[in-house]
C-alpha positions in Angstrom: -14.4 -111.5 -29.8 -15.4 -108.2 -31.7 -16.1 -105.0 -29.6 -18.1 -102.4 -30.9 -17.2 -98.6 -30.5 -19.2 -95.4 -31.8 -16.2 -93.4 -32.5 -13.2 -93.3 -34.6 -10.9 -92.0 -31.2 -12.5 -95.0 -29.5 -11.1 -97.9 -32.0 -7.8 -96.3 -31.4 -8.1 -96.0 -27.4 -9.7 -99.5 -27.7 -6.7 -101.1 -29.8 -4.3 -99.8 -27.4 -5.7 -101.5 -24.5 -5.9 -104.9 -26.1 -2.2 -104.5 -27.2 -1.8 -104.7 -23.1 -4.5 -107.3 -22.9 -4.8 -110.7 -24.6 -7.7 -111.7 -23.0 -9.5 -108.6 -25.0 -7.7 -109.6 -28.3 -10.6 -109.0 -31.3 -11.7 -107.1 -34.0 -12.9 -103.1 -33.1 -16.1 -102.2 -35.3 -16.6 -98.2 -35.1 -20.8 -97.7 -35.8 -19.7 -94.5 -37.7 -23.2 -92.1 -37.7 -23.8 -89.9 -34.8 -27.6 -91.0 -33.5 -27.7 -88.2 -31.1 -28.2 -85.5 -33.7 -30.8 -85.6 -37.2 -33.7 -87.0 -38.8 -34.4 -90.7 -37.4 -38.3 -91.3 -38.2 -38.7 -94.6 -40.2 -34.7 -94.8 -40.0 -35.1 -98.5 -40.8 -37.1 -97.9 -43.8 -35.9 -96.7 -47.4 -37.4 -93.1 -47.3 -36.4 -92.2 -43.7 -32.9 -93.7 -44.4 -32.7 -91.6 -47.3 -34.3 -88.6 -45.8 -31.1 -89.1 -43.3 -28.3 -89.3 -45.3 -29.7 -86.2 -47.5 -29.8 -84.2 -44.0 -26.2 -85.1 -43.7 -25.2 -84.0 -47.2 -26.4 -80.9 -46.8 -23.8 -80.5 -43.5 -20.9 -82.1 -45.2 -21.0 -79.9 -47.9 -17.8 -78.0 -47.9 -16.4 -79.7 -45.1 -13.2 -81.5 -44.5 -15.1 -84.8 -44.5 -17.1 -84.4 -47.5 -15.7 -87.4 -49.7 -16.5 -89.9 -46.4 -20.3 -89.5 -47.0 -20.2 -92.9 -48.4 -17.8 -94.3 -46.0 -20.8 -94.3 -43.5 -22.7 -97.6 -44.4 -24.0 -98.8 -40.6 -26.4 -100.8 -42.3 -23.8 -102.9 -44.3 -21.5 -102.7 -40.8 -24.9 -104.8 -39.2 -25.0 -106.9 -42.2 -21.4 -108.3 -42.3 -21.4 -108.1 -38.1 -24.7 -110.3 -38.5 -23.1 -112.9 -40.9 -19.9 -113.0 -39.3 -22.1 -113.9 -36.1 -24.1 -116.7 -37.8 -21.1 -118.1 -39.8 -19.1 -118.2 -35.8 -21.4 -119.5 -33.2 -18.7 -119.1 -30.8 -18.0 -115.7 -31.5 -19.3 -113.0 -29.1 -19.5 -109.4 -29.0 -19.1 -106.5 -26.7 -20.5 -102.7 -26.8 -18.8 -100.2 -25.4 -20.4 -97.0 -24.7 -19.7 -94.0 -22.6 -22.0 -91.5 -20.8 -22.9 -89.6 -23.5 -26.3 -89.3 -25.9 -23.5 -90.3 -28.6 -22.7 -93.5 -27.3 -26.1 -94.4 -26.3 -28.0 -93.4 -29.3 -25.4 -95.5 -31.1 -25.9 -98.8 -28.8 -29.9 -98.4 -28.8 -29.4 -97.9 -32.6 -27.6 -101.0 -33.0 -29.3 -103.4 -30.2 -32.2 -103.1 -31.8 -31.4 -104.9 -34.4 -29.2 -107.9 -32.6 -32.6 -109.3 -30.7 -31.9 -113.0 -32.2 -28.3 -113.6 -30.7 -29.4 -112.3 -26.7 -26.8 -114.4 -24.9 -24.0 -113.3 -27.2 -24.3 -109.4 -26.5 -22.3 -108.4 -23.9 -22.3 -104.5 -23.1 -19.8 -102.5 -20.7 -21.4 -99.0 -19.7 -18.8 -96.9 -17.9 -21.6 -94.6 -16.5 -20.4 -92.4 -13.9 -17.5 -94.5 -13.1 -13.7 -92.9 -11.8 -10.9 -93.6 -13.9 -7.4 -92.3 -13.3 -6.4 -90.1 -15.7 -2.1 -89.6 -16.7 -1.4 -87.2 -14.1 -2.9 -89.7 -11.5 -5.6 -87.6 -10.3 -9.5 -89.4 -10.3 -11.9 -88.3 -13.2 -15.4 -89.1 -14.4 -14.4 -89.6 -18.2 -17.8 -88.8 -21.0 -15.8 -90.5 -23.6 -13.9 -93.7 -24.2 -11.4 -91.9 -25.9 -10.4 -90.0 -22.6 -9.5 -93.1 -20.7 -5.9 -94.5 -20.5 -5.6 -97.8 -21.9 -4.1 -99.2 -19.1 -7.5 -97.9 -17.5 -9.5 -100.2 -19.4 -8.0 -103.2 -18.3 -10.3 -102.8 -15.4 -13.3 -101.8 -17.3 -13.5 -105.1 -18.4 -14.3 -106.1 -15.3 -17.8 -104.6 -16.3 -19.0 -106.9 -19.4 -22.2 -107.9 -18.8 -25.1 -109.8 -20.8 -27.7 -107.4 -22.1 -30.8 -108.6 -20.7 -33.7 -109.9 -22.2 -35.5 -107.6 -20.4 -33.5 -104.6 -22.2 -33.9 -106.7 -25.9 -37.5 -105.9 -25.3 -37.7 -102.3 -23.6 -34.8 -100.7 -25.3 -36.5 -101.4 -28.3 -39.0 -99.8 -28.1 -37.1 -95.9 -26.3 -35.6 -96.1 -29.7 -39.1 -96.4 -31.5 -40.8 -93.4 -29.0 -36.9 -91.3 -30.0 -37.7 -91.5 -34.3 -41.2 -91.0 -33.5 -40.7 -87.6 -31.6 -37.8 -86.8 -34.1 -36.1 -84.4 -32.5 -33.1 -82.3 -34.0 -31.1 -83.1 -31.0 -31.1 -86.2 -28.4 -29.9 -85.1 -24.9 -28.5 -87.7 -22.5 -30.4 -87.1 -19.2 -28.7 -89.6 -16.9 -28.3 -93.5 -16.9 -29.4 -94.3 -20.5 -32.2 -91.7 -20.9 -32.9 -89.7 -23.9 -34.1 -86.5 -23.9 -35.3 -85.0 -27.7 -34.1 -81.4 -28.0 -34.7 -78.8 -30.7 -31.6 -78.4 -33.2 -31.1 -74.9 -31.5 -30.2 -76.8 -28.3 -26.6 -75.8 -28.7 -27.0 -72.6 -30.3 -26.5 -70.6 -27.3 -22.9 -72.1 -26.2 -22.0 -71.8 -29.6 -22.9 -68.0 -29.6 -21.2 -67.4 -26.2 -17.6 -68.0 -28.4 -18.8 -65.8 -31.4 -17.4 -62.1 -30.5 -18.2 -58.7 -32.0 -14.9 -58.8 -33.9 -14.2 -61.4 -36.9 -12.7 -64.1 -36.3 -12.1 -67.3 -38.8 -14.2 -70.1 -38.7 -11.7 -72.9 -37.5 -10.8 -70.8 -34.6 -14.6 -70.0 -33.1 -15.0 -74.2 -33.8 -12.2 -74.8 -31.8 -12.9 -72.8 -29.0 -16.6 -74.2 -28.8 -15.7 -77.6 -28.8 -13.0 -76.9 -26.2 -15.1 -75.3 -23.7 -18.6 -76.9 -24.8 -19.9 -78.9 -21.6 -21.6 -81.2 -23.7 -20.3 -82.2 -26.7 -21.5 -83.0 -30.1 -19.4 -83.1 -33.5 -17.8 -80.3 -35.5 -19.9 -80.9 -38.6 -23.2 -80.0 -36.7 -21.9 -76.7 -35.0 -20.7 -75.2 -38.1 -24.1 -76.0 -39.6 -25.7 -74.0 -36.5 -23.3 -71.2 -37.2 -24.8 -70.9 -40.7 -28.4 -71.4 -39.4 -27.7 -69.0 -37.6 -26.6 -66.4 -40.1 -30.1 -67.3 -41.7 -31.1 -65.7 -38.8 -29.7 -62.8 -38.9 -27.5 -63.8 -35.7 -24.1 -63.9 -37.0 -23.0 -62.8 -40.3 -20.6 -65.4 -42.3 -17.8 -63.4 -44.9 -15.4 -66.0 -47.1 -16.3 -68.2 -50.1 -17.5 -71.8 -48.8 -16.4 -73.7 -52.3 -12.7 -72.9 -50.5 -13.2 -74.5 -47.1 -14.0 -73.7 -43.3 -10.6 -72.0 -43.0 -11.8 -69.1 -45.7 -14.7 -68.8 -43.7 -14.9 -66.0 -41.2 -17.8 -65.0 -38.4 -18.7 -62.2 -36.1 -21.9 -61.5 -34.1 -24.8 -59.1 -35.3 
């Protein structure tokens, strides 16, 4: 069995639920790029690939992750998942995905590029589902990582085949989602995506910027913290400095040093 996952907190939630689970014993594969956010047209071709991972370079530029630009290689994760598939008839996989554009940008990413082995896809979608969280009290989790592993043992219960029906309609919501190319892709409910402009977080990001300076790490972490819906670190702090652009916020520090020299206040 391998399960698929779309974030890094998600292998580790995963692996601790199939230490209490033989039945779910298997390799995790993390599908490392965040789909809900960038450049996608012609993502399966050279130039829009390319045009993608420049976009990103741009963000990770003086970030804490900015020697793991090349430790994102979905394509070569595909590859090696499609050869391990051929070389194991037996072997089966299973998507996991939460409700959240993240998860499902990821899945139609991926599924749309696993047509030949229908019948060996399995996909668990814990949309809108109750969990119990570790103070016993019910919750509607948006991320894998939020669930207890214990909890999962009964998410299981949800594997299902992905359809043919869905091999051929899914398909084709990615295809319409790189056309339009929007900066930001919006889970609306169930597995529909909604393309936003890449301002559609700036106002939540604003509403934690104050008058007074405050360092960088500190306005991140209280926008992530509070943010209804989330999207990663790397993106907000490029809004912040879009932003500045703007002549909404003004940005004092050296960048060559790090987010942490990095301070921001309101105009």
């Amino acid at each position: 069995m391998i399960h698929i996952v779309f974030e890094q907190a998600n292998v580790d939630a995963l692996n601790k639920a199939i230490e209490l689970d033989e039945s779910l014993q298997g390799t995790v594969i993390e599908i490392k790029d965040d789909y809900a956010v960038g450049p996608i047209a012609e993502i399966f071709e050279t130039e829009g690939y390319q045009a993608r991972r420049d976009w990103w370079k741009t963000l990770l530029e003086f970030s804490p992750y900015q020697d793991q630009m090349n430790l994102v290689d979905d394509k070569l994760t595909v590859h090696q998942l499609l050869r391990t598939l051929e070389e194991n008839t037996d072997e089966e996989v299973w998507i996991w995905m939460a409700q959240n554009a993240h998860d499902v940008c990821g899945y139609y990413w991926l599924m749309t590029q696993l047509k030949e082995l229908q019948g060996r896809i399995q996909v668990l979608y814990l949309n809108n589902l109750p969990f119990i969280n570790e103070k016993g009290q019910i919750f509607y989790p948006t991320h894998l990582a939020e669930i207890q592993p214990k909890e999962f043992l009964k998410a299981k219960k949800l594997a299902r085949p992905i359809t043919l029906s869905e091999f051929e309609v899914d398909p084709d919501e990615w295809k319409k989602l790189c056309i339009e190319n929007d900066g930001v892709r919006f889970l609306e409910g169930g597995k529909k995506i909604v393309g936003k402009d890449f301002n559609f977080y700036d106002a939540e990001i604003l509403s934690n910027i104050t008058a007074e300076t405050q360092k960088l790490p500190r306005v991140l972490s209280n926008t992530l913290n509070r943010m209804k819906i989330k999207t990663g670190d790397v993106f907000i702090v490029w809004r912040i400095s879009e932003m500045a652009v703007d002549l909404k916020v003004e940005l004092t520090g050296e960048w060559r040093k790090g987010w942490k020299e990095i301070a921001v206040k309101l105009l």
